[in-house]
C-alpha positions as a Markdown table, in Angstrom:
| # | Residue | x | y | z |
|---|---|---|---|---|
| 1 | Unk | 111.2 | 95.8 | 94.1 |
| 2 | Unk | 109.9 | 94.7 | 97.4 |
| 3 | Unk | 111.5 | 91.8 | 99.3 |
| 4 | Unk | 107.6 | 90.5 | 99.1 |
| 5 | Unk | 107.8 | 89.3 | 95.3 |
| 6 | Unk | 111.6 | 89.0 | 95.3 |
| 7 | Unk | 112.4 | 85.2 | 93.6 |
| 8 | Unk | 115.1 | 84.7 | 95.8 |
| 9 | Unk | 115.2 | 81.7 | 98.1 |
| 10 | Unk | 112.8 | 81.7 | 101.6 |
| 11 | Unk | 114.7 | 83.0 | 104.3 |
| 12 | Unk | 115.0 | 80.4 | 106.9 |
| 13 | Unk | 114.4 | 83.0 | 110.2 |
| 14 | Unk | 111.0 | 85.0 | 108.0 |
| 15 | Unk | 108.1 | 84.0 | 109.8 |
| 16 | Unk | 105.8 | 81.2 | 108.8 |
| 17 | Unk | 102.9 | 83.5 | 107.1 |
| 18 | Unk | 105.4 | 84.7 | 105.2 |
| 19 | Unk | 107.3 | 81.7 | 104.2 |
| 20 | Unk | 103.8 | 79.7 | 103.4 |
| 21 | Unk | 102.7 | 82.3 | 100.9 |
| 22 | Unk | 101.3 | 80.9 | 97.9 |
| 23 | Unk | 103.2 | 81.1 | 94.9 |
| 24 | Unk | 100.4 | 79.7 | 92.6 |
| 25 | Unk | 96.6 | 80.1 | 92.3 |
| 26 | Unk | 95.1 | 76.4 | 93.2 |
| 27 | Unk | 97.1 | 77.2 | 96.7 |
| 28 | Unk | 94.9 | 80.4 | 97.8 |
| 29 | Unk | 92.5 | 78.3 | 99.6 |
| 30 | Unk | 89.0 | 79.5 | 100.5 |
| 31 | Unk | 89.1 | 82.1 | 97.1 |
| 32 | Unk | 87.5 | 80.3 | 94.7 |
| 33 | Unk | 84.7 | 82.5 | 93.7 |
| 34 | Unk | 87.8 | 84.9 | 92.9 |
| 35 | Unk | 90.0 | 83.1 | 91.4 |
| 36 | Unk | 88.8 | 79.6 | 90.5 |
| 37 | Unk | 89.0 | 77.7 | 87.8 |
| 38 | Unk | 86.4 | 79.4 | 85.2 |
| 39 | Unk | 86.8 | 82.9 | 86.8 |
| 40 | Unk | 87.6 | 85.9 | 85.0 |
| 41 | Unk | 90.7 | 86.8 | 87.5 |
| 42 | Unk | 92.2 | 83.6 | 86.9 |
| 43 | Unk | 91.7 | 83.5 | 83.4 |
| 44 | Unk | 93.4 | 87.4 | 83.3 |
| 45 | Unk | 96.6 | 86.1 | 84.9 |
| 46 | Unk | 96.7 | 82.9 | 83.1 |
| 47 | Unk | 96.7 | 85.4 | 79.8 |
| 48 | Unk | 98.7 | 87.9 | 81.3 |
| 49 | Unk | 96.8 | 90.5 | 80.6 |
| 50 | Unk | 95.8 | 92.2 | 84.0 |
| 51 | Unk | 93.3 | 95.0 | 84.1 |
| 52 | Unk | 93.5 | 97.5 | 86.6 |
| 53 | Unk | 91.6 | 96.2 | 89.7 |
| 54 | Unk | 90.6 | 96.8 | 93.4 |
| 55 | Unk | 90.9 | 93.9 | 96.0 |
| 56 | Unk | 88.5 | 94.4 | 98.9 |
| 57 | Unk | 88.6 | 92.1 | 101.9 |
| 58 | Unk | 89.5 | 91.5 | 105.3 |
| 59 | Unk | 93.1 | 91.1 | 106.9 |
| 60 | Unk | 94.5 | 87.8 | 106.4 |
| 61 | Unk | 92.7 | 86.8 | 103.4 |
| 62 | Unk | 95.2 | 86.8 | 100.7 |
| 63 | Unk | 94.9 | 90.4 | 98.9 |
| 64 | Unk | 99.2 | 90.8 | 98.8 |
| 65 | Unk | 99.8 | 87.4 | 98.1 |
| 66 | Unk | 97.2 | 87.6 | 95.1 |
| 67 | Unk | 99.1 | 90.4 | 94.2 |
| 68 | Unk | 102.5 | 88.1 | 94.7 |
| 69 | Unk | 101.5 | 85.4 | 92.5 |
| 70 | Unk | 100.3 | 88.2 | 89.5 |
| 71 | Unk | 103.8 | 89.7 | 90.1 |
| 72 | Unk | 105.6 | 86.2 | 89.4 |
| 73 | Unk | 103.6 | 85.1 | 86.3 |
| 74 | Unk | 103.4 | 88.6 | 85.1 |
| 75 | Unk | 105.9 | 89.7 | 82.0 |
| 76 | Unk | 105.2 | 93.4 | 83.1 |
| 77 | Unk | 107.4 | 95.5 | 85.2 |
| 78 | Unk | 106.3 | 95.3 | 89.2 |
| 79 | Unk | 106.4 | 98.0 | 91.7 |
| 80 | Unk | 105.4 | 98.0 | 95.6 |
| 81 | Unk | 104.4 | 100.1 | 97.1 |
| 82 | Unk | 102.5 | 100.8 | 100.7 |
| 83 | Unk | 100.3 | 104.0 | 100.3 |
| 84 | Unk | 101.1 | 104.4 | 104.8 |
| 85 | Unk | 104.6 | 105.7 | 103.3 |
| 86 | Unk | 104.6 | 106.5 | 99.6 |
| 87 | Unk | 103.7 | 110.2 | 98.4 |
| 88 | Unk | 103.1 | 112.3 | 95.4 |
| 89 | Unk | 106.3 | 112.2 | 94.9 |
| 90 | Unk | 107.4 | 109.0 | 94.4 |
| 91 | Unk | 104.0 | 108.3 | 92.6 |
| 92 | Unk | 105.3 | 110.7 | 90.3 |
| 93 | Unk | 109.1 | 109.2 | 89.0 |
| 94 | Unk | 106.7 | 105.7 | 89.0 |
| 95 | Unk | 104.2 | 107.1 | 86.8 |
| 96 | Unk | 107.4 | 108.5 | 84.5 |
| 97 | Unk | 109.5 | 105.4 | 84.5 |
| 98 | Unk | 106.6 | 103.4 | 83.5 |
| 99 | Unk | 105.9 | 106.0 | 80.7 |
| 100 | Unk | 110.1 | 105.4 | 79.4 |
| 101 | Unk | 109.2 | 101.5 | 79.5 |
| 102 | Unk | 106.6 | 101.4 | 77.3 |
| 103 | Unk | 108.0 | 103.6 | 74.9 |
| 104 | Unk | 111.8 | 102.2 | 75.1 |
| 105 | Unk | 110.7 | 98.1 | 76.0 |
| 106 | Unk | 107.0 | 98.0 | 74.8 |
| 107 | Unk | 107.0 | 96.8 | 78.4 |
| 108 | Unk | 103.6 | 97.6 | 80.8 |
| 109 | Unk | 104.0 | 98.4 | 84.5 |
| 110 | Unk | 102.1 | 97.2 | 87.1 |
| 111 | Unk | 101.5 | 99.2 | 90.2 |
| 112 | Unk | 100.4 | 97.3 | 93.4 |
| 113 | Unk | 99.1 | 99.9 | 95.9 |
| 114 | Unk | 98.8 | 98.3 | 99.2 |
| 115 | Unk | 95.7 | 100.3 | 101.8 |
| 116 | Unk | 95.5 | 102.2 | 99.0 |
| 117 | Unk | 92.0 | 103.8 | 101.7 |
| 118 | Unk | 95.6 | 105.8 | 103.1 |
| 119 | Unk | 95.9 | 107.9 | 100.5 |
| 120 | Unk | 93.7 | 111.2 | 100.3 |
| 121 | Unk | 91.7 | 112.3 | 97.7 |
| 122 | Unk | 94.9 | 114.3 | 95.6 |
| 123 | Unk | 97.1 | 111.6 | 95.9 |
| 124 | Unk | 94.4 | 109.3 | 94.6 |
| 125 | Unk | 93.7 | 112.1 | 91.7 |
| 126 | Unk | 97.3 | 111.5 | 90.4 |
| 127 | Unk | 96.7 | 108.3 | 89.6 |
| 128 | Unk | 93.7 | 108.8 | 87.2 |
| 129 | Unk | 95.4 | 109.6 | 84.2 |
| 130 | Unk | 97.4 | 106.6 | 83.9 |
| 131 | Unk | 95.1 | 104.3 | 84.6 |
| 132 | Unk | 92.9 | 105.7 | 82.1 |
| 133 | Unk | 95.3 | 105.9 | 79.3 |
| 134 | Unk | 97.1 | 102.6 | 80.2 |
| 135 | Unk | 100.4 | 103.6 | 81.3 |
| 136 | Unk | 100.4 | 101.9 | 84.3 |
| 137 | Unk | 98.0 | 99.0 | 85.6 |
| 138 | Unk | 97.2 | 99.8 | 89.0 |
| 139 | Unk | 96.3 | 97.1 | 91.6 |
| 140 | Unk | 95.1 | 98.6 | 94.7 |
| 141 | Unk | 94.5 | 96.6 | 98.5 |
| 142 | Unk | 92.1 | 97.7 | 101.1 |
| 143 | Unk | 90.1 | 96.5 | 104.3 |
| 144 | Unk | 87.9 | 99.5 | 103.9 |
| 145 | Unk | 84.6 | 99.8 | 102.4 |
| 146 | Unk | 86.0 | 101.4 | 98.5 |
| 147 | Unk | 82.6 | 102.9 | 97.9 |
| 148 | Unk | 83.8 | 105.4 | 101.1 |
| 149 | Unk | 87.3 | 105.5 | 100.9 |
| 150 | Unk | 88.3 | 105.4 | 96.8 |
| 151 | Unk | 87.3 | 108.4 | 95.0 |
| 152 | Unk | 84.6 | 107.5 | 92.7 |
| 153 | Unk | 85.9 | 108.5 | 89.3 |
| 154 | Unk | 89.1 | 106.2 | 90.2 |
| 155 | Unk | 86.9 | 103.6 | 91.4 |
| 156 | Unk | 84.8 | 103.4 | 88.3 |
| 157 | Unk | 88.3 | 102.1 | 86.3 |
| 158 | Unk | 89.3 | 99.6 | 88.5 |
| 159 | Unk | 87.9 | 96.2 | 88.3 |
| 160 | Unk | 86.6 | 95.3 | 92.1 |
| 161 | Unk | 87.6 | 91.8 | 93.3 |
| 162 | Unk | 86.4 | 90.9 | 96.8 |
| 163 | Unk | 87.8 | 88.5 | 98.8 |
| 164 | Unk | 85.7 | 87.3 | 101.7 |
| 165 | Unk | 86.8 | 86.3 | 105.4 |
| 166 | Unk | 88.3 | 82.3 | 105.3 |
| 167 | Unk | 86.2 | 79.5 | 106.2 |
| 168 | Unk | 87.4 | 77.2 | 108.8 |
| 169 | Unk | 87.5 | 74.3 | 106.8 |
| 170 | Unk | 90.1 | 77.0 | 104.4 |
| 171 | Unk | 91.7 | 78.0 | 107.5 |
| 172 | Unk | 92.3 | 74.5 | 108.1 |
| 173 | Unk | 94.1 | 73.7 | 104.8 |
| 174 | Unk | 96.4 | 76.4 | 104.8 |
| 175 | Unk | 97.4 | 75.2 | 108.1 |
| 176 | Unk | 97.6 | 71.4 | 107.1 |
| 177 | Unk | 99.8 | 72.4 | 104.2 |
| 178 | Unk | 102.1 | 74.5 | 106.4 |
| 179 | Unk | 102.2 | 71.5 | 108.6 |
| 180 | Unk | 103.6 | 69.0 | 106.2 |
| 181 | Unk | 105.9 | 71.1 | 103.5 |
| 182 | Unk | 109.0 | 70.3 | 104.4 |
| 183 | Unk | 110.8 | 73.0 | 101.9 |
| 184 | Unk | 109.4 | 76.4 | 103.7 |
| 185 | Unk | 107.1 | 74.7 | 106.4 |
| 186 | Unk | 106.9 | 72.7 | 109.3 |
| 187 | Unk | 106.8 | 69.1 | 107.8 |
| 188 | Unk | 110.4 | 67.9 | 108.7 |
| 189 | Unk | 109.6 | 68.5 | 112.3 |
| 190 | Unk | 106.8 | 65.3 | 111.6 |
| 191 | Unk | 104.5 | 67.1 | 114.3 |
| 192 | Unk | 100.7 | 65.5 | 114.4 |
| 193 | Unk | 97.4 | 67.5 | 114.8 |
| 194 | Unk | 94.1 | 66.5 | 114.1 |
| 195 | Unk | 92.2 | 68.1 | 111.3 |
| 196 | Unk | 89.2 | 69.5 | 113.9 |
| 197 | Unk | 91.9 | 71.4 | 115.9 |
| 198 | Unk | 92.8 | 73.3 | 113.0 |
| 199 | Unk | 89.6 | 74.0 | 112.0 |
| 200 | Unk | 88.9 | 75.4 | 115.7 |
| 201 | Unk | 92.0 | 77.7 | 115.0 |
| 202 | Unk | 90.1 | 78.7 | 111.9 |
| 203 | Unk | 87.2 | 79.7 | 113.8 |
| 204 | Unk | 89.4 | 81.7 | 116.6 |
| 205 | Unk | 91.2 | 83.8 | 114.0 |
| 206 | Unk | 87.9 | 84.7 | 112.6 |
| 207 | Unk | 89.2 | 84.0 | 108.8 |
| 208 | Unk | 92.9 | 85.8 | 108.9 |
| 209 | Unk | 95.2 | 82.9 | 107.6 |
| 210 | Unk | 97.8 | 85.7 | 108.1 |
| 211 | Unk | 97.1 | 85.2 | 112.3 |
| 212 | Unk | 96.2 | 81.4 | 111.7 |
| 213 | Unk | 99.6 | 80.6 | 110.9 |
| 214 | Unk | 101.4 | 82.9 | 113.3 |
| 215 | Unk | 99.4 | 80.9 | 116.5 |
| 216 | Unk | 100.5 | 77.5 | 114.6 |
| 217 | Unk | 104.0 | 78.4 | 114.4 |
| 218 | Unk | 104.2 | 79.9 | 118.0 |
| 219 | Unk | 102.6 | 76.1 | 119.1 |
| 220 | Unk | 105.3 | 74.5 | 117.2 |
| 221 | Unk | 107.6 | 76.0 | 119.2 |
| 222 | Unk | 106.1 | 74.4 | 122.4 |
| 223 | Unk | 106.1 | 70.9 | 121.3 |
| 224 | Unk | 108.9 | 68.9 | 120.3 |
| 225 | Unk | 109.7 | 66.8 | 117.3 |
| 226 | Unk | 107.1 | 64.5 | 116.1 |
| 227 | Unk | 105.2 | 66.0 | 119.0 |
| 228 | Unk | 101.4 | 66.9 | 119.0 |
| 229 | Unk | 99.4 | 70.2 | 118.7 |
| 230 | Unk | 96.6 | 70.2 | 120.8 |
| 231 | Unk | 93.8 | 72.2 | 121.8 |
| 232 | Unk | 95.6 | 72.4 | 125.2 |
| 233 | Unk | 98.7 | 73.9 | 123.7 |
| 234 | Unk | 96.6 | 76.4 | 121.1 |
| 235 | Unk | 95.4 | 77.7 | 124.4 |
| 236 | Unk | 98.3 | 78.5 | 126.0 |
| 237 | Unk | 99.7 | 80.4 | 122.9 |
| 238 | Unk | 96.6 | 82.2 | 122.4 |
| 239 | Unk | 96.5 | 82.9 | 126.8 |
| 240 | Unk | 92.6 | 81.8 | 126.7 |
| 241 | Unk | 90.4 | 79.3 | 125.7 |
| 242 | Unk | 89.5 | 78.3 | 122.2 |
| 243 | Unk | 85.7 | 77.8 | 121.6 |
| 244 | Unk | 84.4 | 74.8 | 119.3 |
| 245 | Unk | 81.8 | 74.9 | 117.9 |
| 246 | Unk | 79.5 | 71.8 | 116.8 |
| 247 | Unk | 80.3 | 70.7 | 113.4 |
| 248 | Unk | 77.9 | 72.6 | 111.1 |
| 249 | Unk | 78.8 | 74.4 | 107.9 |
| 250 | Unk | 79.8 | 78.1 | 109.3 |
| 251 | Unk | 77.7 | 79.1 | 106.3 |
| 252 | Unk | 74.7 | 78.1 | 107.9 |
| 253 | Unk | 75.8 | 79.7 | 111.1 |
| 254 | Unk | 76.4 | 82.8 | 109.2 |
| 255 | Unk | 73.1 | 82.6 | 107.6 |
| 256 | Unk | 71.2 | 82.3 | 110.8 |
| 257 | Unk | 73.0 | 85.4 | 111.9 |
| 258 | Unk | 71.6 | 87.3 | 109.2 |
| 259 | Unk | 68.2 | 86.2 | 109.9 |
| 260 | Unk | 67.7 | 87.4 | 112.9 |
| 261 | Unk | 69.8 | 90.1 | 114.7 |
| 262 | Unk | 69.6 | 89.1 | 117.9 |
| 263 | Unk | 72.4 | 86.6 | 119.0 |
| 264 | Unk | 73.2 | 85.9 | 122.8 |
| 265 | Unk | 76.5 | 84.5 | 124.0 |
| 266 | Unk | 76.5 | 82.9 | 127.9 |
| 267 | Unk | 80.6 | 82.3 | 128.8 |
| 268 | Unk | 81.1 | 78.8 | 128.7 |
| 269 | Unk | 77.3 | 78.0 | 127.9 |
| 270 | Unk | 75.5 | 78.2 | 125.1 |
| 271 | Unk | 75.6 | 80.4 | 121.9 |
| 272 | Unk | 72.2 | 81.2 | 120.0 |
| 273 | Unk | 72.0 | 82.3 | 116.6 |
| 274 | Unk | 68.4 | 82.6 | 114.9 |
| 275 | Unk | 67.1 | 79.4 | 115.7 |
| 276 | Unk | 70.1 | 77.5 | 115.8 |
| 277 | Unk | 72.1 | 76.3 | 118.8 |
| 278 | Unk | 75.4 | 75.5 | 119.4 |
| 279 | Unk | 77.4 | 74.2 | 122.4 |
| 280 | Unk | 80.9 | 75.6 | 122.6 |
């Protein structure tokens, strides 16, 4: 098993994204249309009884660590894998091993398939057998659109969950809670930052958490205890400025976006959107 859903203690020197990943559902902030409370996702976990599924989303937006949290509650057996280095082969002893366990344990395996979009259309075919009959319950990851890169008839078994680009104000809690958890985080170091700033980090990263926290812990480093964060010192991690943008839900900014498809960005002036303006 993967060092990823290993329940051994947080190594001290592992870097901060990996240290602050969740370990329970009400801590995967800005997914609640996936897995909030009411949802069928959360209520498959909380059952243990996982389907076969799909996460779609962008970088940073929680698809392994979904898959991280399933793996701990989960009474089924858990395998890793990364399709940039896994093959036919080792597909193959999986797909046996998993057949032994449910006829020797009554035990189910799960199968989380990380850019599963890497594999090519045979290694994908060796999969659909299993899933159909149940011998394995395969989770799959991807950035990519799955209506290009999964094959269809695999596709139409999997249950798609998409997981859509953080928010600032998510952004902003997954930083606040990295801040002040003193176990894995940063809280024993007592370092201050105002709530806006990590919301402005929010909008840099363009919703990856995963990049989010890396920029926060490499400002950490340049501040001393019970020091600040500032905008200042974001900057100089980041080697350019960081844009703020007037406080307005980025929903409706988004919104505007769609509504009209021109949008016009002046450096350091103005930035249009629809009919909506915004100072940086």
């Amino acid at each position: 098993m993967d060092s990823l859903f290993d329940l051994e203690p947080t190594n001290a020197y592992e870097p901060l994204p990996v240290r602050m990943r969740p370990t329970k559902l009400d801590h995967l902030y800005g997914q609640e249309k996936a897995v909030g409370k009411g949802t069928f996702l959360r209520a498959m976990v909380e059952n243990d009884t996982i389907p076969s599924m799909l996460f779609y989303g962008p970088c940073g937006t929680g698809k392994t660590t979904l898959a991280g949290i399933i793996a701990k509650v989960s009474n089924s057996h858990f395998v890793n894998l990364n399709a940039t280095n896994a093959g036919i082969g080792e597909l193959r002893n999986i797909i046996e091993d998993a057949r032994k366990r449910v006829r020797s344990l009554q035990q189910r395996t799960i199968l989380f398939l990380d850019e599963i979009h890497r594999f090519n259309k045979s290694q994908q075919d060796v999969l659909l057998p299993c899933v159909e009959d149940g011998t394995i319950i395969l989770i799959g990851a991807t950035t990519e659109n799955p209506f290009f890169e999964v094959n269809r008839p695999l596709l139409s078994r999997l249950r798609l969950i998409t997981l859509e680009a953080l928010t600032p104000k998510a952004i902003g809690q997954i930083l606040r809670r990295a801040i002040t958890d003193e176990e894995v985080g940063l809280g024993k170091r007592r370092l201050q930052v105002a709530d806006e700033v990590l919301e402005d980090v929010g909008i840099f990263v363009n919703g990856d958490g995963r990049m989010a926290l890396n920029i926060l812990e490499q400002a950490a480093a340049m501040v001393p205890d019970e020091g600040t964060i500032t905008i200042e010192v974001l900057e100089k991690v980041v080697g350019r400025r960081i844009y703020t943008y007037d406080k307005i839900p980025i929903r409706e900014r988004r919104g505007s976006a769609g509504r009209n498809s021109q949008t016009y960005i002046q450096d350091y002036g103005e930035l249009y959107l629809g009919n909506s303006q915004m100072r940086y």
